[in-house]
N, CA, C and O atoms as a GROMACS GRO file, in nm:
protein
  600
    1UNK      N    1   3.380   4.803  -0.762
    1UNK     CA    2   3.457   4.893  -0.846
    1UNK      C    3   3.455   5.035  -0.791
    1UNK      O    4   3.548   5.114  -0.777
    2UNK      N    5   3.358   5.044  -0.770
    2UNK     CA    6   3.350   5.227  -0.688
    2UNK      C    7   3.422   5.235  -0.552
    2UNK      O    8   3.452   5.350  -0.519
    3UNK      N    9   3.459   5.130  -0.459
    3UNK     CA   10   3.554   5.178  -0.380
    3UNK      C   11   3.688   5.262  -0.390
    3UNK      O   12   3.732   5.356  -0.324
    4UNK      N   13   3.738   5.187  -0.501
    4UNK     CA   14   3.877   5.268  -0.550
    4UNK      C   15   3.885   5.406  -0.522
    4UNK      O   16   3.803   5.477  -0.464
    5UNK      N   17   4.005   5.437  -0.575
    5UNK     CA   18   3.994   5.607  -0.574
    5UNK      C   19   4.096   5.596  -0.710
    5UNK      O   20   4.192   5.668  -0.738
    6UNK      N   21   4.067   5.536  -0.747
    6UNK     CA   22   4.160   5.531  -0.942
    6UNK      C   23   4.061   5.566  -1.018
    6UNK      O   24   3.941   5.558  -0.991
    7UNK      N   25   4.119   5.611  -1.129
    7UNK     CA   26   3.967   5.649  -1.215
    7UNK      C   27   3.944   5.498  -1.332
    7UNK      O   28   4.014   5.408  -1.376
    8UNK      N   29   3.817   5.538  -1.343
    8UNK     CA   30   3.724   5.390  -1.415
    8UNK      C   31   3.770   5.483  -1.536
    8UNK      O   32   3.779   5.606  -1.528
    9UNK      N   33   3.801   5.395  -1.671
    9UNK     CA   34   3.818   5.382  -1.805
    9UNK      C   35   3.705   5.336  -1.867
    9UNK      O   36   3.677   5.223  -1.828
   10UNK      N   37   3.605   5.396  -1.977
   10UNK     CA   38   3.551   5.257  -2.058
   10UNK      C   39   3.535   5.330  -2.192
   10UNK      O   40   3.481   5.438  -2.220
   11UNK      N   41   3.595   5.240  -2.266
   11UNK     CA   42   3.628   5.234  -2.402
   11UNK      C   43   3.519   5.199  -2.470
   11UNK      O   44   3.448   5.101  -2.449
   12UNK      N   45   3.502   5.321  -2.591
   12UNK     CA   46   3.433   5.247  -2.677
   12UNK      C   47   3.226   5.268  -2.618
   12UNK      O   48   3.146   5.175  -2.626
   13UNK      N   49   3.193   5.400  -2.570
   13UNK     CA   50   3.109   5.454  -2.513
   13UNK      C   51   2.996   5.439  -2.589
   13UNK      O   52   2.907   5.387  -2.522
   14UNK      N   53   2.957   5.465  -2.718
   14UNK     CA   54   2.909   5.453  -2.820
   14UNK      C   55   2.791   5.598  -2.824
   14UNK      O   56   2.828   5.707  -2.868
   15UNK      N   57   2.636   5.571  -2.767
   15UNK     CA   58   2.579   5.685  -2.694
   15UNK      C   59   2.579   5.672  -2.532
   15UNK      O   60   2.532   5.773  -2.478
   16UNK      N   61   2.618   5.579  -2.449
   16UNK     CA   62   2.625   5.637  -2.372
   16UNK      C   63   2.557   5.555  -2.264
   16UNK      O   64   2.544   5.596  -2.148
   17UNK      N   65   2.504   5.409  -2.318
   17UNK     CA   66   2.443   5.352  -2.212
   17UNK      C   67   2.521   5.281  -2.106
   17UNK      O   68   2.457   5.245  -2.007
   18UNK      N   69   2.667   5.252  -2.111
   18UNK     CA   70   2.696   5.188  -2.061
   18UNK      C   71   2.730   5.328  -1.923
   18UNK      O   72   2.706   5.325  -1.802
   19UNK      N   73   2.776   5.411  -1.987
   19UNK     CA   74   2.807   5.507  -1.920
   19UNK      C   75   2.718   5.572  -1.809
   19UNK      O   76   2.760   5.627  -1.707
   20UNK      N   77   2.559   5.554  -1.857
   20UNK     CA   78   2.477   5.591  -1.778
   20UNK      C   79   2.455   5.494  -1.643
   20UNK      O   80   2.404   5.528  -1.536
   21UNK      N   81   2.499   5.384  -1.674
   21UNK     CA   82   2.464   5.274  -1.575
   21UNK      C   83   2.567   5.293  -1.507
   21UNK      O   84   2.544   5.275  -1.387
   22UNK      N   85   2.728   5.335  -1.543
   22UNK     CA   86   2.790   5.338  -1.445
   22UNK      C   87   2.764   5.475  -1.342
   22UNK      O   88   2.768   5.454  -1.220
   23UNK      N   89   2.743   5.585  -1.381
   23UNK     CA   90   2.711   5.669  -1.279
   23UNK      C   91   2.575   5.686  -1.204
   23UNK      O   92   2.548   5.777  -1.125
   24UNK      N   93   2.474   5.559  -1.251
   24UNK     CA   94   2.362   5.556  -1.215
   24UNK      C   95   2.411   5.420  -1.052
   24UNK      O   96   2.350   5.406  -0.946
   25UNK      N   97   2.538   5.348  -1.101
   25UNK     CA   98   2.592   5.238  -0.994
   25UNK      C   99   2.691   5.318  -0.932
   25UNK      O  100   2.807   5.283  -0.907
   26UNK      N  101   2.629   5.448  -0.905
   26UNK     CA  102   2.757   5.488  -0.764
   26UNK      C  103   2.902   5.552  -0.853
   26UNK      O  104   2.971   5.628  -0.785
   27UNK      N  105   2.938   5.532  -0.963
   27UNK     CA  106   3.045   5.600  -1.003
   27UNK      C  107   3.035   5.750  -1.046
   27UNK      O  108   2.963   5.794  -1.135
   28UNK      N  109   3.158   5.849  -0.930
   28UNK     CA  110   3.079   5.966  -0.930
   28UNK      C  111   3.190   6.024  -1.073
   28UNK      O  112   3.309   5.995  -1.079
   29UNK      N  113   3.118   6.107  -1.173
   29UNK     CA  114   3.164   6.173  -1.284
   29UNK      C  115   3.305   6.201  -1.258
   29UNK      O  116   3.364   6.150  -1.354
   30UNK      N  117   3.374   6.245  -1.196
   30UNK     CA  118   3.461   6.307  -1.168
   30UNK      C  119   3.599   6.185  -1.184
   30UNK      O  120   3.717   6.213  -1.209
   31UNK      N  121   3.539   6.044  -1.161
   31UNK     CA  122   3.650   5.946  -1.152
   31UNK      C  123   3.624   5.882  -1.303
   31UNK      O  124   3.721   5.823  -1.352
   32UNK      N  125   3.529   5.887  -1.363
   32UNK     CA  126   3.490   5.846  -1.513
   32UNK      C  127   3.562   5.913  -1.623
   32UNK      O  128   3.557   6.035  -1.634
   33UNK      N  129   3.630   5.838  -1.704
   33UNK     CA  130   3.708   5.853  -1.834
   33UNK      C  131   3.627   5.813  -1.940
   33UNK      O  132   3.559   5.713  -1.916
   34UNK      N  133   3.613   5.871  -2.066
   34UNK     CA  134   3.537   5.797  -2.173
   34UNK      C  135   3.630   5.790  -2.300
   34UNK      O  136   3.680   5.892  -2.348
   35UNK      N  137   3.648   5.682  -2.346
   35UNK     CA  138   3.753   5.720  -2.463
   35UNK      C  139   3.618   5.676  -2.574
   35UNK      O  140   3.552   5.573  -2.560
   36UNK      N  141   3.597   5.775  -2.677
   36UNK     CA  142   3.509   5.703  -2.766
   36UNK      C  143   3.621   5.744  -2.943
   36UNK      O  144   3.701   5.837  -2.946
   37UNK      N  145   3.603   5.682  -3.026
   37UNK     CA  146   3.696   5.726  -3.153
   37UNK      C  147   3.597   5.769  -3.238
   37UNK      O  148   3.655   5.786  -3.346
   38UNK      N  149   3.460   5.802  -3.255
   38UNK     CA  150   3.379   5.859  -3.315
   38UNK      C  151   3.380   5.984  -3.299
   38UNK      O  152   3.320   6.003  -3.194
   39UNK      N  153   3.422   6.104  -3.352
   39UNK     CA  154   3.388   6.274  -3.327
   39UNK      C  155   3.251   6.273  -3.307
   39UNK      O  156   3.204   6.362  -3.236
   40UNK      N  157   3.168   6.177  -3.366
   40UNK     CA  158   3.007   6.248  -3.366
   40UNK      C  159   2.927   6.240  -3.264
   40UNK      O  160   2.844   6.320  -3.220
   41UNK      N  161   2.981   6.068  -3.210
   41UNK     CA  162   2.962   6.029  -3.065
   41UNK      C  163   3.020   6.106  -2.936
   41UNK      O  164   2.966   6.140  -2.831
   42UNK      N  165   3.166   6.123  -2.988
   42UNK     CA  166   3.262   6.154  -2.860
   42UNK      C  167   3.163   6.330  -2.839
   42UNK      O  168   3.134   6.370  -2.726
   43UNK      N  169   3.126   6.411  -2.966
   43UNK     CA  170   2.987   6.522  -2.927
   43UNK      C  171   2.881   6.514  -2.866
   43UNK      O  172   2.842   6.610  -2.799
   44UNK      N  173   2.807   6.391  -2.878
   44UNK     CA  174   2.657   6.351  -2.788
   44UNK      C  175   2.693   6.327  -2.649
   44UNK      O  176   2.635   6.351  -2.544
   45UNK      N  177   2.838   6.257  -2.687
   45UNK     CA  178   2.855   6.259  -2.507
   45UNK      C  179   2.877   6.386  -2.415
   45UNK      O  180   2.817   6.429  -2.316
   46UNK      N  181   2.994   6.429  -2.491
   46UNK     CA  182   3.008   6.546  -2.418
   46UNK      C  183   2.903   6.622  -2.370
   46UNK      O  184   2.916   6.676  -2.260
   47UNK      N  185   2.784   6.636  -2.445
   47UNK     CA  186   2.650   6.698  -2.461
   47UNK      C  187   2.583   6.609  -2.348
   47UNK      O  188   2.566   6.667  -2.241
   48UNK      N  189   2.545   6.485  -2.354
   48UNK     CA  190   2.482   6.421  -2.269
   48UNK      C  191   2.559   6.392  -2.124
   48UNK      O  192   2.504   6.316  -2.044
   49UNK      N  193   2.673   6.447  -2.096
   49UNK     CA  194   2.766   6.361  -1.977
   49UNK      C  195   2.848   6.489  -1.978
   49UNK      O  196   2.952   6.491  -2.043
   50UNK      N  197   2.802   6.608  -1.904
   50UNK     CA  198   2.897   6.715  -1.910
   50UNK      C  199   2.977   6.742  -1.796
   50UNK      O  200   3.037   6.850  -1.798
   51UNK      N  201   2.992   6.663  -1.689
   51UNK     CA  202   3.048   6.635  -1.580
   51UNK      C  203   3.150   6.532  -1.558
   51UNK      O  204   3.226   6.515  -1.463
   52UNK      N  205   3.129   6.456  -1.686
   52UNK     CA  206   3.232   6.282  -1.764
   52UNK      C  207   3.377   6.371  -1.848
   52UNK      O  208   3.391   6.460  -1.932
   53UNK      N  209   3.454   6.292  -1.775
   53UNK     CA  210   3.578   6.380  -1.906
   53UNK      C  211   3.550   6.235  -1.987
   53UNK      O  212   3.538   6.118  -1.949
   54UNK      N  213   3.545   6.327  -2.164
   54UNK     CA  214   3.544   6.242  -2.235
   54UNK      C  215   3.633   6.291  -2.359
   54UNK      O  216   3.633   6.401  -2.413
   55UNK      N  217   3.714   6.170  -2.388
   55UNK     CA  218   3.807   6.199  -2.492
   55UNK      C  219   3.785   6.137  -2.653
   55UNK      O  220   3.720   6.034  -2.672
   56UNK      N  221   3.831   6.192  -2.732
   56UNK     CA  222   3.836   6.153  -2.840
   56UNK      C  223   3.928   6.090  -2.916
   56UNK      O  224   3.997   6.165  -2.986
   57UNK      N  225   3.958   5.928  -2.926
   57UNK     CA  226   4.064   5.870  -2.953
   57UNK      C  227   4.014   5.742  -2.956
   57UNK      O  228   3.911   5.679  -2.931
   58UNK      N  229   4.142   5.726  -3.003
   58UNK     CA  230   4.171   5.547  -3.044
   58UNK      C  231   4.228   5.463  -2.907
   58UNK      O  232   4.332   5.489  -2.846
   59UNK      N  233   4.147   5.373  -2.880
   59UNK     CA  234   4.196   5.282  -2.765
   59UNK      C  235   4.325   5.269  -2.813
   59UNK      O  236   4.381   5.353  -2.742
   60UNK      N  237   4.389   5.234  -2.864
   60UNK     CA  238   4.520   5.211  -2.910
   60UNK      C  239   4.612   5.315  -2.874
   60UNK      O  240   4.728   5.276  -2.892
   61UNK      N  241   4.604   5.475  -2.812
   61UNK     CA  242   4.674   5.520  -2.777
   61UNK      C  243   4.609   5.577  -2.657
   61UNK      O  244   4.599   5.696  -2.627
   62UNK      N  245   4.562   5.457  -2.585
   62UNK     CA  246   4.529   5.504  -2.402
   62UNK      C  247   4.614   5.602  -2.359
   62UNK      O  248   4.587   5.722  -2.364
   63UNK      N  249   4.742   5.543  -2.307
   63UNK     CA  250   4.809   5.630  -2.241
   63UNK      C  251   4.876   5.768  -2.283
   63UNK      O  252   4.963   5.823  -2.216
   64UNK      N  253   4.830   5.815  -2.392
   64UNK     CA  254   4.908   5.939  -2.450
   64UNK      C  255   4.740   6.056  -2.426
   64UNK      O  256   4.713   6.171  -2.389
   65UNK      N  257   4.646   5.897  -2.486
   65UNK     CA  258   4.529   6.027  -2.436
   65UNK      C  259   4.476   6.047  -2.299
   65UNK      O  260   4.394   6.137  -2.282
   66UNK      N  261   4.509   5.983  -2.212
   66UNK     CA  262   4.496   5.964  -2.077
   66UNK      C  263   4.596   6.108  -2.043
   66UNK      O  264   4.545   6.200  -1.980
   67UNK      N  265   4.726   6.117  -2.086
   67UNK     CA  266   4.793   6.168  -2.007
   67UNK      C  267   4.834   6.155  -1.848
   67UNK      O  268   4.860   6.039  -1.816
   68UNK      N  269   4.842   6.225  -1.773
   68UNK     CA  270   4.922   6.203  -1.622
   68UNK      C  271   4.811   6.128  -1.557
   68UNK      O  272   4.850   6.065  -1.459
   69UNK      N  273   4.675   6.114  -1.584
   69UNK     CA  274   4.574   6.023  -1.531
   69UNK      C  275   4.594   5.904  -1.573
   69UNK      O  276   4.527   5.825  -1.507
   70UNK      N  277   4.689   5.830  -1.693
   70UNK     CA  278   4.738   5.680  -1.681
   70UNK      C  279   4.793   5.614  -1.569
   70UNK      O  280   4.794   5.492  -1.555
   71UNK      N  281   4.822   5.669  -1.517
   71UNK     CA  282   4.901   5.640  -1.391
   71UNK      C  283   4.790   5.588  -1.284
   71UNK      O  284   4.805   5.485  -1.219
   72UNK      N  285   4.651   5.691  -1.272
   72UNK     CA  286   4.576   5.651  -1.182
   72UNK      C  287   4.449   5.606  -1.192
   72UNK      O  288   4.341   5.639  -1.144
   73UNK      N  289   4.510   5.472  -1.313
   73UNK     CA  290   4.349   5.402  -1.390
   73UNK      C  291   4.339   5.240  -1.229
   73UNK      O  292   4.412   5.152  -1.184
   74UNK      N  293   4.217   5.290  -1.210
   74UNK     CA  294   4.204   5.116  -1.096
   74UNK      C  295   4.106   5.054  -1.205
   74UNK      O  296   4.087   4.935  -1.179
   75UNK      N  297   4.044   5.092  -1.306
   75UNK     CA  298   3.943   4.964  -1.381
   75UNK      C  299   3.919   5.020  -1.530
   75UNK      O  300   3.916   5.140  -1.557
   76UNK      N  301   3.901   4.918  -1.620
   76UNK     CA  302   3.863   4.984  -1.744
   76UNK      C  303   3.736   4.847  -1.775
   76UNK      O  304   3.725   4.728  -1.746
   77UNK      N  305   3.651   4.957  -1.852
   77UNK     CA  306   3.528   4.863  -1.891
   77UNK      C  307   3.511   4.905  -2.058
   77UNK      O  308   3.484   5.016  -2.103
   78UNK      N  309   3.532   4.795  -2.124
   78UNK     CA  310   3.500   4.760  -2.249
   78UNK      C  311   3.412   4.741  -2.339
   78UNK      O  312   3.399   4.621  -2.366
   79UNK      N  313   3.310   4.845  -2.428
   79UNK     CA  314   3.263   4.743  -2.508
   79UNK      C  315   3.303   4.785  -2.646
   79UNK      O  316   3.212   4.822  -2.720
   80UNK      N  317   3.424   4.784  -2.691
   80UNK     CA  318   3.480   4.744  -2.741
   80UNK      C  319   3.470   4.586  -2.857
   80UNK      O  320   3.502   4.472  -2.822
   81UNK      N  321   3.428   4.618  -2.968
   81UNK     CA  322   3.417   4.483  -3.089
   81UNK      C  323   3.567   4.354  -3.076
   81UNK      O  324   3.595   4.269  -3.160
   82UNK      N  325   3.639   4.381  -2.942
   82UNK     CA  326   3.758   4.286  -2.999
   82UNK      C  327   3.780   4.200  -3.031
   82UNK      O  328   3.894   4.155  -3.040
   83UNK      N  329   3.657   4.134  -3.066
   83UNK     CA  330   3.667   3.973  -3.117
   83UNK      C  331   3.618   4.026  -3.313
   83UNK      O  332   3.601   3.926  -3.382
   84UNK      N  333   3.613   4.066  -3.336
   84UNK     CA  334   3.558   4.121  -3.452
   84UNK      C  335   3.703   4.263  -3.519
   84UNK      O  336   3.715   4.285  -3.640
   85UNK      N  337   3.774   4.321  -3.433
   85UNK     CA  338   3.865   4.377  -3.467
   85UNK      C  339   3.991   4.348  -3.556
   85UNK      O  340   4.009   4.232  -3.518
   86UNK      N  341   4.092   4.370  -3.647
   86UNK     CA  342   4.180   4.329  -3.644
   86UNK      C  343   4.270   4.257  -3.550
   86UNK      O  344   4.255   4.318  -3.444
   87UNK      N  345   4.351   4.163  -3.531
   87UNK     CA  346   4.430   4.126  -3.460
   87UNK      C  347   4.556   4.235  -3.422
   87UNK      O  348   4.595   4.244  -3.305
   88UNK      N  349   4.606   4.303  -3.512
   88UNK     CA  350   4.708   4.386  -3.472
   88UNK      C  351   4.610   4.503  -3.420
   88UNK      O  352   4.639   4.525  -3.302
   89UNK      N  353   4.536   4.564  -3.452
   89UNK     CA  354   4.436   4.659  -3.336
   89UNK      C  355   4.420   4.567  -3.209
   89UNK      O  356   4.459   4.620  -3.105
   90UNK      N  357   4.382   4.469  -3.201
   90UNK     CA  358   4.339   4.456  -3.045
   90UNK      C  359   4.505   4.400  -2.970
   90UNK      O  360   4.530   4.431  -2.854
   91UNK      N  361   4.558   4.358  -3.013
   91UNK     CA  362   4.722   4.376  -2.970
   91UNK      C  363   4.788   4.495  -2.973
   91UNK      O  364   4.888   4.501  -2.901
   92UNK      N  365   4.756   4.603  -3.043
   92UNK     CA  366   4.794   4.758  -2.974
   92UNK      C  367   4.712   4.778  -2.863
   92UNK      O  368   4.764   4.824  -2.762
   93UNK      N  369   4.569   4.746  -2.861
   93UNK     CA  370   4.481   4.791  -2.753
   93UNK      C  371   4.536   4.703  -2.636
   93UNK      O  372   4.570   4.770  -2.537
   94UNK      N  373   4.552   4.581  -2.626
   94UNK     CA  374   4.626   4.502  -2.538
   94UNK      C  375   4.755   4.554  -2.460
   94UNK      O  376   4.783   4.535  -2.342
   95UNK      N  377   4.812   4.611  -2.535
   95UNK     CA  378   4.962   4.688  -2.505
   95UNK      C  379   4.957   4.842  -2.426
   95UNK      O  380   5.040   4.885  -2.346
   96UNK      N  381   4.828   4.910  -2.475
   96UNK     CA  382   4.787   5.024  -2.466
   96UNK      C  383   4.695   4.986  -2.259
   96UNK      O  384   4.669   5.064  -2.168
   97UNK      N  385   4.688   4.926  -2.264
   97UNK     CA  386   4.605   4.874  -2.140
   97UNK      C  387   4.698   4.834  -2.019
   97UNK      O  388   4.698   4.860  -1.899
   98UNK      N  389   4.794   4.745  -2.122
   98UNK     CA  390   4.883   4.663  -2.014
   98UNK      C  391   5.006   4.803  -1.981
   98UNK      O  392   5.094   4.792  -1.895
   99UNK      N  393   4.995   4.877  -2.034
   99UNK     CA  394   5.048   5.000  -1.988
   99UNK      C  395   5.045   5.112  -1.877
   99UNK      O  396   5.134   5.184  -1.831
  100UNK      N  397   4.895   5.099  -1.847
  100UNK     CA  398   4.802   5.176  -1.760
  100UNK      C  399   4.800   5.084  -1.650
  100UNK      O  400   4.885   5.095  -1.562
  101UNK      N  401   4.708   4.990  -1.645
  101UNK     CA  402   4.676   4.912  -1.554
  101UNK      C  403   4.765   4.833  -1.446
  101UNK      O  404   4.862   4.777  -1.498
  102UNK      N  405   4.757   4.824  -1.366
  102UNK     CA  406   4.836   4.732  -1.220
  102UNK      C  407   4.800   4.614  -1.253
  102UNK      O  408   4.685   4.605  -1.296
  103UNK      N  409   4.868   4.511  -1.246
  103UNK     CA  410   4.822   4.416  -1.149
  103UNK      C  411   4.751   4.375  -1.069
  103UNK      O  412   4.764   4.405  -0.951
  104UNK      N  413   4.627   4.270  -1.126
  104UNK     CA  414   4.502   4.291  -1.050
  104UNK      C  415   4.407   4.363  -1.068
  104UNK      O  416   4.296   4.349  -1.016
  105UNK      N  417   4.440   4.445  -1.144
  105UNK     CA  418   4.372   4.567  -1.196
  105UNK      C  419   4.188   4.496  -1.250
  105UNK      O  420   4.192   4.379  -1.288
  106UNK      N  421   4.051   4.559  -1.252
  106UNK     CA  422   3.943   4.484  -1.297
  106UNK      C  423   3.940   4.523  -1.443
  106UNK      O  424   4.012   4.622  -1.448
  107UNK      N  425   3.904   4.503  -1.540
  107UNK     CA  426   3.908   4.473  -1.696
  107UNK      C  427   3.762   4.420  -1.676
  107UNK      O  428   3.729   4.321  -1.612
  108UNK      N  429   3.671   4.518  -1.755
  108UNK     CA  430   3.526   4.465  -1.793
  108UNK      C  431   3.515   4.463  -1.897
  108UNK      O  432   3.576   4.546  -1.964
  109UNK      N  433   3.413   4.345  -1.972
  109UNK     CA  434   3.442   4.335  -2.107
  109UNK      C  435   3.288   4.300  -2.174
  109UNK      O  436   3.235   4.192  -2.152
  110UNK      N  437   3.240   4.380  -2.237
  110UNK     CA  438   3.078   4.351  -2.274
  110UNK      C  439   3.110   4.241  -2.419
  110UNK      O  440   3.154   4.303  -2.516
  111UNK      N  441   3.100   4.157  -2.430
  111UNK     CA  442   3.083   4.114  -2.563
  111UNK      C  443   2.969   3.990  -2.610
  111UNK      O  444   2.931   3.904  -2.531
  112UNK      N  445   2.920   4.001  -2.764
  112UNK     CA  446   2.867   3.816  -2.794
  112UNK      C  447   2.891   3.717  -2.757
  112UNK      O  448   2.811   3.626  -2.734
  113UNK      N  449   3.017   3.715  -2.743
  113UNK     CA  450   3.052   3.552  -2.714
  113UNK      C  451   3.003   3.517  -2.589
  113UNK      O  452   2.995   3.585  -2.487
  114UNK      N  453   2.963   3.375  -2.614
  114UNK     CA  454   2.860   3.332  -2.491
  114UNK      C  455   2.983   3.251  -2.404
  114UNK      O  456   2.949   3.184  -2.306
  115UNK      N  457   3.064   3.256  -2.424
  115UNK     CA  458   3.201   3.209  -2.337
  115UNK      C  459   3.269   3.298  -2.261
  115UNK      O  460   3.282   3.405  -2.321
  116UNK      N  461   3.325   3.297  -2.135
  116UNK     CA  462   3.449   3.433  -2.085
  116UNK      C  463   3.571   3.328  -2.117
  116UNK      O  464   3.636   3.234  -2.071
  117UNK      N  465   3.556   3.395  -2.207
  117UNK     CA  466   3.721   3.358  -2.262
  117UNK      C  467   3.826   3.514  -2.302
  117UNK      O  468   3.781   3.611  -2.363
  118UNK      N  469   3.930   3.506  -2.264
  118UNK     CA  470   4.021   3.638  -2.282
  118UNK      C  471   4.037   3.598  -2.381
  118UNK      O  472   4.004   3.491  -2.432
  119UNK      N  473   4.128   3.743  -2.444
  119UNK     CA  474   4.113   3.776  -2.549
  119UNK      C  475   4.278   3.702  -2.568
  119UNK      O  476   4.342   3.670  -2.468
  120UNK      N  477   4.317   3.688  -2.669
  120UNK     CA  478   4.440   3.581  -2.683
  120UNK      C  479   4.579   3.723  -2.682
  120UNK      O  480   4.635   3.777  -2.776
  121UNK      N  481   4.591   3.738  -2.568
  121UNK     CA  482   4.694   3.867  -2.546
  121UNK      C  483   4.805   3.763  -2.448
  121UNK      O  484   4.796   3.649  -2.402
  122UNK      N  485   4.909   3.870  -2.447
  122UNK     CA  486   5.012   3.828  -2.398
  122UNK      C  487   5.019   3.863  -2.273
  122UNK      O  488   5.112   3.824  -2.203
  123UNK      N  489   4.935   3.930  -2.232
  123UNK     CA  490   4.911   3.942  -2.077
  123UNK      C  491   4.830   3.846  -2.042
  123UNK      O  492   4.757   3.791  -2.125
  124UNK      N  493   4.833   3.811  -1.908
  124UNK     CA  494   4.802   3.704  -1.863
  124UNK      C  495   4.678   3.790  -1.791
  124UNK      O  496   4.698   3.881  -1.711
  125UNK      N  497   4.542   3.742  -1.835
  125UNK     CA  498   4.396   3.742  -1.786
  125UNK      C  499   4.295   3.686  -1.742
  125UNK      O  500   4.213   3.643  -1.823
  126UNK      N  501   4.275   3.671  -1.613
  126UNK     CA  502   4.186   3.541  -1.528
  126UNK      C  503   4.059   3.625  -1.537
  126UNK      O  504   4.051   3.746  -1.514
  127UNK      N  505   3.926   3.515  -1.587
  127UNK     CA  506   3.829   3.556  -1.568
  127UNK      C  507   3.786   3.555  -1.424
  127UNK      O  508   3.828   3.451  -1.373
  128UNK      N  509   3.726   3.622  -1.346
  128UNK     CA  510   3.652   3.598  -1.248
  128UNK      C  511   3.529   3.601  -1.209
  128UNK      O  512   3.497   3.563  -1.097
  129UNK      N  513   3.432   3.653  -1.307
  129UNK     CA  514   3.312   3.631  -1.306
  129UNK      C  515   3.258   3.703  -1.454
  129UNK      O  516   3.273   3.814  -1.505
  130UNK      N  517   3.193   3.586  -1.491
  130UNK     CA  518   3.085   3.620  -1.652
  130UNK      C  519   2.954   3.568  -1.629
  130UNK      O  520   2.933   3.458  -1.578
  131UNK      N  521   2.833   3.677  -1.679
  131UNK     CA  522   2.710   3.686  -1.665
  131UNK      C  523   2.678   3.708  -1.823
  131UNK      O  524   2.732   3.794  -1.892
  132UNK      N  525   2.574   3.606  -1.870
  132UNK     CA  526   2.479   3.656  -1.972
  132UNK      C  527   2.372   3.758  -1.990
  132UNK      O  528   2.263   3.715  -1.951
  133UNK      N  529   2.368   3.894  -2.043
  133UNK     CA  530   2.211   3.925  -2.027
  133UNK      C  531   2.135   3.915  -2.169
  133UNK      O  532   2.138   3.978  -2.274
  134UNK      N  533   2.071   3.813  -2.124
  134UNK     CA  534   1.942   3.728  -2.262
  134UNK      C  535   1.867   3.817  -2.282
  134UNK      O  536   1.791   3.814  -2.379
  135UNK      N  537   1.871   3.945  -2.177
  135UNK     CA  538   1.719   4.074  -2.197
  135UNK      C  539   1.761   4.195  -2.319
  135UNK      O  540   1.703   4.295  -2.359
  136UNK      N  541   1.932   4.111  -2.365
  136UNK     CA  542   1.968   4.233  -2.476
  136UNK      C  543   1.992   4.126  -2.584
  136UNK      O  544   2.052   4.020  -2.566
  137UNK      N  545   1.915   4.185  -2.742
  137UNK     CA  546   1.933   4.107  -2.836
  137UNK      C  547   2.052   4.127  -2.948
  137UNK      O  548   2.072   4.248  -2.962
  138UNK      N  549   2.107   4.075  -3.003
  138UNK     CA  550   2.115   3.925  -2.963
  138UNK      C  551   2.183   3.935  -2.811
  138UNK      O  552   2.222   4.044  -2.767
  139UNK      N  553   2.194   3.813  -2.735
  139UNK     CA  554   2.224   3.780  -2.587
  139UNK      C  555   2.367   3.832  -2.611
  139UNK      O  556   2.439   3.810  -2.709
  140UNK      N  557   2.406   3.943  -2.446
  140UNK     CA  558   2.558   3.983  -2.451
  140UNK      C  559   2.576   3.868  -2.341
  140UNK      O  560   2.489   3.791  -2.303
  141UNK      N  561   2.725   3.876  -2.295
  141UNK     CA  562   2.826   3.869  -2.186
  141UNK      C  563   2.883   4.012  -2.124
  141UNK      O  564   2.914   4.124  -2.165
  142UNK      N  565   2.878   3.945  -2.010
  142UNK     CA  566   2.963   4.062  -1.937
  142UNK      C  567   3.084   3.996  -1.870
  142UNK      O  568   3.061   3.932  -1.768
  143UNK      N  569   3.229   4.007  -1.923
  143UNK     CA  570   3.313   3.909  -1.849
  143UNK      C  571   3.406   4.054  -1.730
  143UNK      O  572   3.436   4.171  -1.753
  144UNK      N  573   3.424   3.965  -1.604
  144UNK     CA  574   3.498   4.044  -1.578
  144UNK      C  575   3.657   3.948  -1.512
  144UNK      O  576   3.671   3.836  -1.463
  145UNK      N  577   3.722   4.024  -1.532
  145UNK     CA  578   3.852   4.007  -1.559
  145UNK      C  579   3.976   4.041  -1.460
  145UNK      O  580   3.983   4.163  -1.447
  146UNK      N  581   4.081   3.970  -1.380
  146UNK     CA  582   4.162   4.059  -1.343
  146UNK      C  583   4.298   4.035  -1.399
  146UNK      O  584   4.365   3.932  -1.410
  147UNK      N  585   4.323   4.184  -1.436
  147UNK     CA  586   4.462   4.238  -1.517
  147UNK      C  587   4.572   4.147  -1.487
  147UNK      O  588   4.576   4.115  -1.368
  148UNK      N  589   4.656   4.099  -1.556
  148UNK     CA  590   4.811   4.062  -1.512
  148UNK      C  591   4.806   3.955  -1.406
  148UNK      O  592   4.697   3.920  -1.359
  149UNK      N  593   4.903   3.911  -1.373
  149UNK     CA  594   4.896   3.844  -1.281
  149UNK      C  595   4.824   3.806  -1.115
  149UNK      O  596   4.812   3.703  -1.050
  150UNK      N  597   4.784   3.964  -1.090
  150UNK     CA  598   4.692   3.995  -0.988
  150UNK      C  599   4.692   3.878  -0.929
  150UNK      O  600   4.622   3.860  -0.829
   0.00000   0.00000   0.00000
């Protein structure tokens, strides 16, 4: 993922761990997006990650809060509730993604389910590699994904 020169997306930041691991794995601040929809969170981050542009919004309107940087998303990482969301929320978020992203594009996705199964969108999403980690309770997944037809 850090080869690119697109900037990494990840939705749904919460405080910040996922975030720390990505710039602790080589992703330098400067290519990192954070969309979190909490004001109280989207504050700790800013506070904790002052080199991270981090925005305050609803996955559901990626590309308006992205602005002219939609254009130059190469990966978005998720942890994101979408199996637990409304259906019409994660079908705006679906729409909101398939907007940004290329073809091929990587889609990371932290969730419970002990399956990589996509999420039932109208874009077409091949898993390509899912890992359990049993060392977080209850046990996550990490699926990763490539966008569209890729």
């Amino acid at each position: 993922m850090t080869a690119s020169k697109g900037y990494i997306v990840e939705l749904g930041a919460g405080t910040g761990v996922v975030t720390a691991s990505l710039l602790d794995h080589g992703v330098a601040p400067g290519r990192l997006i954070v969309v979190e929809k909490s004001a109280l969170l989207a504050a700790h981050l800013k506070e904790r990650f002052p080199d991270v542009t981090i925005l305050e919004g609803d996955a559901a309107d990626l590309a308006t809060l992205l602005g002219w940087r939609a254009q130059r998303v190469s990966a978005v990482v998720s942890s994101l509730p979408l199996k637990s969301l409304p259906k019409s929320t994660v079908d705006q978020i679906g729409s909101a993604l398939d907007a940004i992203l290329p073809k091929g594009a990587t889609f990371i996705q932290f969730t419970y389910s002990l399956r990589c199964r996509a999420i039932d969108w109208a874009q077409e999403i091949t898993c390509l590699h899912s890992r359990t980690i049993w060392r977080n309770v209850p046990p996550a997944r990490v699926n990763v994904f490539a966008w569209g037809n890729g």
